[in-house]
C-alpha positions as CSV (number, residue, x, y, z in Angstrom):
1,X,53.8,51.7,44.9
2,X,55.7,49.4,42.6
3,X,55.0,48.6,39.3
4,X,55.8,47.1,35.8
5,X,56.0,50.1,34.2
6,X,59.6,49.8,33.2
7,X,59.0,46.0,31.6
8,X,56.1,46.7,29.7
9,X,58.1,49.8,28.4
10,X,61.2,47.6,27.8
11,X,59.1,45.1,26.2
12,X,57.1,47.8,23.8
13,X,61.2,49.1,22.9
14,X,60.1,52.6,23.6
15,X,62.0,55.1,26.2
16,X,61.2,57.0,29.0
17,X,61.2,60.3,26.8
18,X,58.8,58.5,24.3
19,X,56.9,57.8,27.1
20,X,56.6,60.6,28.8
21,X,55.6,62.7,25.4
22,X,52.7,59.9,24.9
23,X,52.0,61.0,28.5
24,X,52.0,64.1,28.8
25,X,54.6,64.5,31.7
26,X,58.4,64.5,32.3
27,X,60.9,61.9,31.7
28,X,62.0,62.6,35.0
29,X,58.4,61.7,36.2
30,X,58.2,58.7,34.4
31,X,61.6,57.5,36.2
32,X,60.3,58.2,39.6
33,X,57.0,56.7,38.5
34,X,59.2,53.2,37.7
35,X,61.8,53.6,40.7
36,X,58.7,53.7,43.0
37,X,59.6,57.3,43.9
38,X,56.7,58.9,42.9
39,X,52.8,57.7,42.3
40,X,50.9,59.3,39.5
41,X,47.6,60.6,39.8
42,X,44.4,59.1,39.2
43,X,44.6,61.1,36.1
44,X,47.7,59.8,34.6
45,X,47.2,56.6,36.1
46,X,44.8,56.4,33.8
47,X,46.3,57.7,30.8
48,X,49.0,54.8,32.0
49,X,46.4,52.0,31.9
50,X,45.2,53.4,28.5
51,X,48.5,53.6,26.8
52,X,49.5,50.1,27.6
53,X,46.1,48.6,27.7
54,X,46.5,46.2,30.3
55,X,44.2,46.2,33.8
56,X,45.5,48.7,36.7
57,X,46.4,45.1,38.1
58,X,48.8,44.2,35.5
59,X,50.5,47.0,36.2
60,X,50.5,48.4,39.3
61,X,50.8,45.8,42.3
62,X,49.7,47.1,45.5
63,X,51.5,46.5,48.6
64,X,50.2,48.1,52.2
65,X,52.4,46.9,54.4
């Protein structure tokens, strides 16, 4: 699934490691999460939408082709 995770980050100036420690999770799960590798849980799709505090719309664009 893509997403904005990586602008919002970039635009917040925090890393990936920050990130993930604000998380919960990996660095290396927050990269897959961004590359579109990987989709998070319900759970820490969640603690996603809370961190940035932004609508799961604003940040995760759903494609089902």
């Amino acid at each position: 699934m893509k997403n904005n995770i990586k602008k919002l980050r970039n635009e917040m100036k925090i890393s990936q490691k920050d990130l993930a420690e604000s998380l919960s999770v990996s660095r290396q799960t927050i990269n897959s999460i961004e590359t579109g590798k990987f989709d998070p849980s319900l759970t820490l799709t969640i603690k996603i939408i809370r961190f940035f505090k932004k609508d799961i719309q604003e940040i995760f664009i759903f494609d089902d082709e």
